[in-house]
N, C-alpha and C positions, 0 to 999 in steps of 0.2 A: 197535766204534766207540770211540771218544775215551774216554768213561764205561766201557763195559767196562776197558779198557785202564789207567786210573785206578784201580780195584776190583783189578784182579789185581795189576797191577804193587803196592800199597798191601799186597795179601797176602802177598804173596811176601817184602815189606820186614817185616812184621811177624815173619815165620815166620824170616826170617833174624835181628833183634833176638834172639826169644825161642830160636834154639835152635843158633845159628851157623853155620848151615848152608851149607855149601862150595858146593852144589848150586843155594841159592837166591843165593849172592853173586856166581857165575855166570851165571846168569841177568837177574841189574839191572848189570852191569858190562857187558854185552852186551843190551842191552834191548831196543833197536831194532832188532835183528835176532831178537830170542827171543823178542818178543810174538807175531810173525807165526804159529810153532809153536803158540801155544793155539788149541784149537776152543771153542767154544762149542758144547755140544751140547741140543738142549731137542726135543719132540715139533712135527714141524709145527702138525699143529693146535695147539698150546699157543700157538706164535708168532704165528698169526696170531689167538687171541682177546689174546693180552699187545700186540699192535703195536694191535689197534682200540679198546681198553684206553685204550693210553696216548694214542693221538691224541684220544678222549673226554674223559679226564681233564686233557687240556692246555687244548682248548676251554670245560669245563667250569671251570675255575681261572680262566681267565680273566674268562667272564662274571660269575661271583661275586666275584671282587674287587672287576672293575672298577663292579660296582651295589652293592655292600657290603651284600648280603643279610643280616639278621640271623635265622638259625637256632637251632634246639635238634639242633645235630648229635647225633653221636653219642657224641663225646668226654664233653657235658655228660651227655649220657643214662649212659654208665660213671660219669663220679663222682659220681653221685647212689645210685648203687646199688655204688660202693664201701665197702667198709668202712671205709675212711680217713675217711670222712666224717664232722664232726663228730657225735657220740654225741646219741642223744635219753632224758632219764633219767626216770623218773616226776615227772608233774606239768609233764610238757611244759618241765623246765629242760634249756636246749640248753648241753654242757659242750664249748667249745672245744678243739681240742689243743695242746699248750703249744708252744711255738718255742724255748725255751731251757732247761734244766734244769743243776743240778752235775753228779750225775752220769745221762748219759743211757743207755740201753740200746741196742745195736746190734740186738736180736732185734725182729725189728717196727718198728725204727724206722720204716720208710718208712710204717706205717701209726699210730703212734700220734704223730710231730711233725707241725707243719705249719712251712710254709717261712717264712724272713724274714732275707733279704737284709741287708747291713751299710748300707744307702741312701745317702742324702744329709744333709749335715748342713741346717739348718730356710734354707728358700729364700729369706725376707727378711734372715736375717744375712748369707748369703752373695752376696746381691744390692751387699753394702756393698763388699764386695774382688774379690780375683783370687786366692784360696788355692783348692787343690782342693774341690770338689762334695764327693766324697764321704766319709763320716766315717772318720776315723782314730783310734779311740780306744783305749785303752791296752790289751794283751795280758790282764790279768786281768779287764775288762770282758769282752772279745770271747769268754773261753774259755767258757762256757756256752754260746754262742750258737753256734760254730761245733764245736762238740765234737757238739752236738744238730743242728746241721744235717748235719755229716757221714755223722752216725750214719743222715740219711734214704738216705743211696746203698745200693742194693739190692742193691749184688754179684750185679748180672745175669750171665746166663752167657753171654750174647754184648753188652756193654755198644758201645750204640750211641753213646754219648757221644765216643769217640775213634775211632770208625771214619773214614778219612779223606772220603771219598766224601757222606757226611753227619754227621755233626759235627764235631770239631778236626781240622782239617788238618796238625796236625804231629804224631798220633795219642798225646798226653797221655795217660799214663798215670792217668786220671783216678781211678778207682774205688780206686788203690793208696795215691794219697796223702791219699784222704778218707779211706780206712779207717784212717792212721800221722796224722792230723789228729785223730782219733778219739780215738786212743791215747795222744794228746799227744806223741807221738814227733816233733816239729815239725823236726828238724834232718834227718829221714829225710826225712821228706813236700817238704823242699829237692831232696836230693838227686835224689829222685824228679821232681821236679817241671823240675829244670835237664836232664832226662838229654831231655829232647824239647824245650824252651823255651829258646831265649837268653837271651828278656827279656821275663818275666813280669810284670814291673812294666809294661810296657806293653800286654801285652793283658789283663792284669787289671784295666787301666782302662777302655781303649778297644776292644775288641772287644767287638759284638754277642753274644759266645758263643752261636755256634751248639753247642756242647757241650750246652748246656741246653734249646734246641729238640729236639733229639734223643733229650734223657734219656727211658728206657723207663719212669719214674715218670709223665713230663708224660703219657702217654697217658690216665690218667685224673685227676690232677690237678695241682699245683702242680710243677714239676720241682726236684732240688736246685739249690741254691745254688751253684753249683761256681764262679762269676767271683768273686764274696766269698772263697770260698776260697782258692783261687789268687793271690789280691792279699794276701792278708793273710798266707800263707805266705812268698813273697818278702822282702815289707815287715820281716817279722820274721827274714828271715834278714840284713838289712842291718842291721836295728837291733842286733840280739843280734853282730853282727861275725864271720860264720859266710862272708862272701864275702869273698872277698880275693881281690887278684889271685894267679894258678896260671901266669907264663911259661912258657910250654914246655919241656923238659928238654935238648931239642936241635932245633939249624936244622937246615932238610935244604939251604936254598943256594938254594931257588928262590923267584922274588920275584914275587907279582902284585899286580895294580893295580886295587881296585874302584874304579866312575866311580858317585860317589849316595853318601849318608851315612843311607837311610830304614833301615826295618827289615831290609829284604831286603840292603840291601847290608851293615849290619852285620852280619846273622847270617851271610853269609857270610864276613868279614872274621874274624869270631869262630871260624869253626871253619878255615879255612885254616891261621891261628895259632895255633890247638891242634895244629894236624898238623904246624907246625915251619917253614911256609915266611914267608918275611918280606910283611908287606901292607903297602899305600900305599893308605889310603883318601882317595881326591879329591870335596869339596865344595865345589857354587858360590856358597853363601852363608857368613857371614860365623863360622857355626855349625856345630857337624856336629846332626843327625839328623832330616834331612830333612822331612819332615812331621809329621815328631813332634815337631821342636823349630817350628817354624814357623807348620806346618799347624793341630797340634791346639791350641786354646787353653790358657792355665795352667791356666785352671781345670779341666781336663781330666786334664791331668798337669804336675804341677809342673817347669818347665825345669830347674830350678840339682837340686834334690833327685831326681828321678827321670832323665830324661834326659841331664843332664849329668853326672850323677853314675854311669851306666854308660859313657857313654864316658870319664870318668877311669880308670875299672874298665881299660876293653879298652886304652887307650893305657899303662898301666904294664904290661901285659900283654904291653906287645912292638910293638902296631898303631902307626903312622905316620899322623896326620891334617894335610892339607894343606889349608883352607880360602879362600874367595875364588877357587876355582878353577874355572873353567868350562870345564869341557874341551873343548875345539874351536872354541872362540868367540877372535873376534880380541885379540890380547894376552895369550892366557891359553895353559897348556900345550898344545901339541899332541898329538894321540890318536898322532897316528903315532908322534913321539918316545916316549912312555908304552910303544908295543908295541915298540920296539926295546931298551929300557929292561928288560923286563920276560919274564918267560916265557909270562903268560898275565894276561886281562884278563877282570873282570865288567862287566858292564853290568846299571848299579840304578839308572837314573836316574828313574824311577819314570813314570806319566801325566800330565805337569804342564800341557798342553793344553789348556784351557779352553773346554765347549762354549757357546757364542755365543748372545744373542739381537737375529736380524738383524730387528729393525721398526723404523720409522721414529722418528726420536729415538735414535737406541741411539750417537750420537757427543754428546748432552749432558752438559757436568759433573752430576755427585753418582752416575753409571751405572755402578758397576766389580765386577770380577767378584769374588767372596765372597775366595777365596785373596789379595786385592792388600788387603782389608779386613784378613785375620785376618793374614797377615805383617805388614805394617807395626806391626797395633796390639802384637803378639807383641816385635816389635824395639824397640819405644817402653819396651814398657813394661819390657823385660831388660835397655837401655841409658840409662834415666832416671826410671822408676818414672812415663811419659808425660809428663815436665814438658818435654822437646825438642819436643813437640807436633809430631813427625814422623809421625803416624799421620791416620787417617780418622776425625773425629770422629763422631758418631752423637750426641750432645749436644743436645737441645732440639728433635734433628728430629725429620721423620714419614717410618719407616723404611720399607722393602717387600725380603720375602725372596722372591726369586722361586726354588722349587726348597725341595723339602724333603730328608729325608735327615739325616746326622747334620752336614754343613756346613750346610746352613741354622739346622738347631739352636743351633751355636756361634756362627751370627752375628746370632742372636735373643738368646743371652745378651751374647754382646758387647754388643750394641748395649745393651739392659738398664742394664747396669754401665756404661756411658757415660754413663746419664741421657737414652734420647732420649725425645722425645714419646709417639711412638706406634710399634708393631711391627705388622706385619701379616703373613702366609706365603701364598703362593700355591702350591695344587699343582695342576696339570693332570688328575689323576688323582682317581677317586673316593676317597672315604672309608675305609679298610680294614674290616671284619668286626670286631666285641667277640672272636668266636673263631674257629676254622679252617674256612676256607669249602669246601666238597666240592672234591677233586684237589690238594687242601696238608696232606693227612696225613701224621701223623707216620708217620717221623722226619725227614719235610722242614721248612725252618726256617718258624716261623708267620707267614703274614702277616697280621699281626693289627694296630689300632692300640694304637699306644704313647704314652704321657706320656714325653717325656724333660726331661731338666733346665731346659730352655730352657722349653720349652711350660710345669711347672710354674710357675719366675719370673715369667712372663708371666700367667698366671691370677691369680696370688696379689700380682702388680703392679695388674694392671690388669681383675682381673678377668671375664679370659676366656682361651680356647685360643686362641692368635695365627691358627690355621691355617682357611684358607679351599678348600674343595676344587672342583674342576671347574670352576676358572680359565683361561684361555686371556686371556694379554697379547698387545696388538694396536698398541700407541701409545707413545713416551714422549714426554708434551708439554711443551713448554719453558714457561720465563716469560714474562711479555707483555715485562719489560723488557729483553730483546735483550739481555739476562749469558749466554745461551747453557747457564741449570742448567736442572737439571728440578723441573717443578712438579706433575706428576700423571701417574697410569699408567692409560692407557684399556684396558679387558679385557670380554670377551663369558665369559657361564655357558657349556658344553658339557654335551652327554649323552655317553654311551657308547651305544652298539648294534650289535649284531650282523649283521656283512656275509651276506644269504643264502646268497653263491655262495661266500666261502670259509672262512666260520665265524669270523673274528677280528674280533676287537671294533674300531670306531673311533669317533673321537669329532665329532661334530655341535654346530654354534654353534645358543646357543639364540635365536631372536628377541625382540626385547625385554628382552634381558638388559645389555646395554652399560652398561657403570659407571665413573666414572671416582673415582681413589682419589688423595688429597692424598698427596705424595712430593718429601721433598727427599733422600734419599738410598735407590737401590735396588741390593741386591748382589743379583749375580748365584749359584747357587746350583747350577748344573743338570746338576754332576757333569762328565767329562774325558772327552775324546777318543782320547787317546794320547798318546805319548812325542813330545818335539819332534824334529825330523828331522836337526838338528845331525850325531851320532854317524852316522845312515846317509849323510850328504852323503859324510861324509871318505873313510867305510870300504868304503861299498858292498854292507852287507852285505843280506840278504832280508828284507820284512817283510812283514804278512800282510795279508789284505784292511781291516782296521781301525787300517792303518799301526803296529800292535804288531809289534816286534824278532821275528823267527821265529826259534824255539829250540824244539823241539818239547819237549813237561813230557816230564822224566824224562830227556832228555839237556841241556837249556840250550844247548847250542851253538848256535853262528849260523852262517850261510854260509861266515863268515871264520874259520879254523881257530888256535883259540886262542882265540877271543875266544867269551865266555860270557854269556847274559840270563836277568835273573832280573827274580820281582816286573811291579810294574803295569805295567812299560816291556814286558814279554810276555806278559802275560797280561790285561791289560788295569785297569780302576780295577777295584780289589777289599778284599780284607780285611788287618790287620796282622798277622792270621797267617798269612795265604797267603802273606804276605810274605818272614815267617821262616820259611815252610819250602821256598818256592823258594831264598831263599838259601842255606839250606843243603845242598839236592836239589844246586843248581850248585856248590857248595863240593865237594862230594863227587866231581861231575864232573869238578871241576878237578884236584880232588887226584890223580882215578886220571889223569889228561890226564898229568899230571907227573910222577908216580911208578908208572904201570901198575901190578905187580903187586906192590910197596911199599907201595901208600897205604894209608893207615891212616883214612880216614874213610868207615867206609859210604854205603848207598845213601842212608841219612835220617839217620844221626846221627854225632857221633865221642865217641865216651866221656869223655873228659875233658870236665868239666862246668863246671871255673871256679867251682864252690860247694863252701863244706864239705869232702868228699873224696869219692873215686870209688868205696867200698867201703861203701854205704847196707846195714845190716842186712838181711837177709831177713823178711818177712812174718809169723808165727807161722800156723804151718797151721790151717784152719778143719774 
């Protein structure tokens, strides 16, 4: 299946990284035909208790989420009876374990620090601006702190943290460059850290890091730090001036055209231009980096310092940015011209779709969907610091995030920092679990609930968690005075319960629950659909039953031979680092597409890094 096929093909990629193997770059250069060849061999009866297994454990995940049972699993029952556990000394003085030290000890760390994150800087300062969330404070502050958090990574001997399959999907060389983080070797821990990652300054903001759900520590308690690391590593190789642009040494003549400026279609652009062929990256906004510059809000990651400042990177670098460009839309370039133009073409234009909420009201002003909220206000405030008052104000009203997630999040803090009245979250879905509900065992990522930065502002604004669960909106009611806004959002409670006949959970309205809630502005929040259909009208190419570009993972091609999908436009809304490693997965495709038995970018990476330089010392043996 799909998931096997992921795990080996991921094996093979690693096995050929670490040992260059002729064998295995034969293998993913042919992949679609060479996966067919693996058997899977396992005892019948094995399979058939592992298949009643999993169908148990899928049922079982769910009813627990969706009622948020609170447990003494079994995770808590290990760290209680860990030895990592805070120490009891005589006279019952309970002695913490420290978080930072000068100099720490790698032997035992994981059992004698305890974790602590680089956070956020204090939530009512930063209520006042738009400067990034989280703190940035100076290199000899931080080095205690991250020298002792590194030193908790446990040099597992199968480190599940970069396994692609369950933790980092662009398989981070995780454990190497917290051990050279450790050592203070920080110019290494770059190196290392560039040879899988485009642009770590963007998912060491904005990625969930599933690396840390997965860590083999979190099984019995706090997992390392590893996104604090990772951010702080980058950060310091811009500051200390260790990146610089690395042009290619020579063209090879051949020239493509990524369509999308997110992450996906950068990091493909990025390593294209390592391998020497000329790019022309096309975006339809006025900016390049798609969701990153747009999507995610400043406070997230700062436009001009973080994201504008790697595309200054990649454009002296060689890449061609064309902005304002919608590809295929009337007035704008034509796709067809582009492939006659070109040898070969990405497509990154990401899931920009918008899923809908169809009740009645849903065509009154102040109703729009979250993306139309956080772009505009993103543009206001990059082209007049908001004094063009081109944006969605949120200012004095009473806001409603319908949809939670980390875009509701952003437009809980937006609205925040606008000054509106009130904020409120609506989620459809139960409560999450304090901790991992039975069939979400590690190293699957936790569904547990979370405070994020929004929810904290909003407590410590106003006093409470914005977020209301087991909502179900029904209405949006207008004013009496015929302006055609909206004035209140009618919603009914829901349960969750258990279908007898096919075991999944659905949700039931509860009687007597019907509420209606003051709203002069509600954004939409409830996550994307897919990719607009624009690029299939022109081209014709196949897409799959959730109108996602079909490119099957691990080749990226489409129907139309040349033309290549990468990122949420194929695989659907997902992560920023899914992103960056579809991108590069197609990069690599493209590159053999071009150069067959020439190309010089593996299955998942191309050496040239664009940081520091390509020759990172070696390890000291352990």
């Amino acid at each position: 299946d799909s998931e096997d096929s992921e795990i080996v093909m991921g094996l093979v990629g690693e096995h050929l990284a670490r040992t260059g193997s002729t064998v295995a770059a034969d293998i993913l250069s042919n992949w679609k035909t060479a996966k067919g060849k693996f058997v899977k061999v396992y005892p019948r009866d094995y399979k058939k208790v592992m298949e009643a297994n999993k169908a148990k454990d899928v049922m079982n995940a769910e009813e627990a989420t969706l009622k948020a049972q609170k447990i003494d699993d079994a995770f808590a029952q290990l760290k209680q009876m860990s030895s990592a556990a805070d120490r009891v000394l005589e006279n019952n003085v309970v002695v913490s374990r420290p978080t930072q030290l000068d100099k720490p000890s790698k032997v035992r760390g994981f059992v004698e620090y305890e974790r602590e994150a680089l956070g956020y800087r204090d939530a009512t300062t930063r209520l006042k601006d738009w400067k990034e969330v989280h703190r940035h404070d100076p290199a000899d502050v931080t080095k205690p702190l991250l020298s002792t958090q590194s030193a908790r990574c446990m040099d597992c001997g199968t480190p599940f943290c970069h396994q692609t399959n369950t933790g980092c999907p662009l398989g981070n060389k995780i454990p190497e460059w917290n051990e050279l983080v450790h050592q203070g070797r920080w110019k290494d821990a770059l190196d290392r850290l560039h040879e899988t990652n485009n642009f770590p300054e963007f998912t060491g903001r904005v990625c969930p890091a599933p690396c840390e759900g997965s860590c083999t520590l979190g099984i019995i308690e706090n997992p390392v730090a590893i996104k604090s690391i990772e951010c702080t590593i980058v950060d310091r190789g811009f500051s200390e001036g260790w990146i610089v642009p690395k042009p290619p040494s020579k063209r090879t003549g051949k020239s493509v055209a990524v369509i999308g400026s997110g992450p996906a279609g950068l990091a493909a652009a990025d390593q294209l231009n390592k391998a020497g062929h000329l790019v022309t990256v096309y975006e339809r906004s006025d900016r390049v980096g798609g969701l990153m510059m747009y999507g995610v809000p400043n406070m997230k990651a700062d436009k001009t310092e973080v994201v504008q400042r790697r595309v200054d990177l990649l454009a002296a670098e060689g890449i061609t940015f064309v902005t304002s460009a919608h590809i295929g839309a009337e007035g704008h370039p034509s796709i067809h011209d582009i492939r006659d133009e070109t040898d070969a073409v990405v497509l990154a234009c990401g899931a920009t779709k918008p899923r809908d909420l169809p009740v009645d009201g849903r065509e009154l002003g102040g109703v729009h969907f979250a993306m139309e909220f956080l772009h505009a206000n993103t543009k206001s405030l990059l082209d007049s610091n908001l004094e063009d008052g081109n944006y969605i104000d949120a200012k004095g009203k009473s806001v409603v995030v319908i949809g939670g997630g980390d875009t509701g999040t952003d437009c809980i803090g937006t609205s925040l920092r606008h000054g509106c009245e009130s904020v409120v979250n609506f989620e459809l879905m139960t409560k999450p679990p304090d901790s991992r509900a039975p069939g979400n065992e590690w190293p699957q990522w936790p569904r547990i609930f979370r405070v994020d930065y929004g929810h904290e502002e909003a407590t410590v604004r106003d006093g409470k968690d914005p977020r209301t669960y087991e909502v179900l909106t029904k209405e949006f009611i207008p004013k009496t005075d015929g302006s055609g806004q909206i004035a209140g959002v009618k919603t009914v409670g829901v349960r969750w319960v258990k279908d007898a006949a096919t075991g999944r959970m659905n949700f039931e309205e509860v009687e007597g629950s019907e509420k209606v809630w003051e709203a002069d502005l509600v954004l939409l929040a409830m996550g994307f659909l897919g990719p607009e259909s624009t690029l299939v009208d022109k081209l014709g190419f196949d897409v799959d039953q959730r109108s996602n570009f079909k490119a099957e993972f691990g080749e990226f091609e489409t129907s139309v031979p040349g033309v290549f999908a990468a990122g949420d436009c194929r695989r659907g809304q997902s992560l920023v680092v899914w992103a960056i490693s579809e991108g590069r997965g197609a990069a690599a495709k493209v590159d053999h597409f071009l150069m067959g038995d020439d190309a010089t970018l593996g299955a998942f990476d191309a050496t040239g890094t664009g940081a520091a330089d390509n020759n990172p010392k070696p390890l000291p043996a352990r």
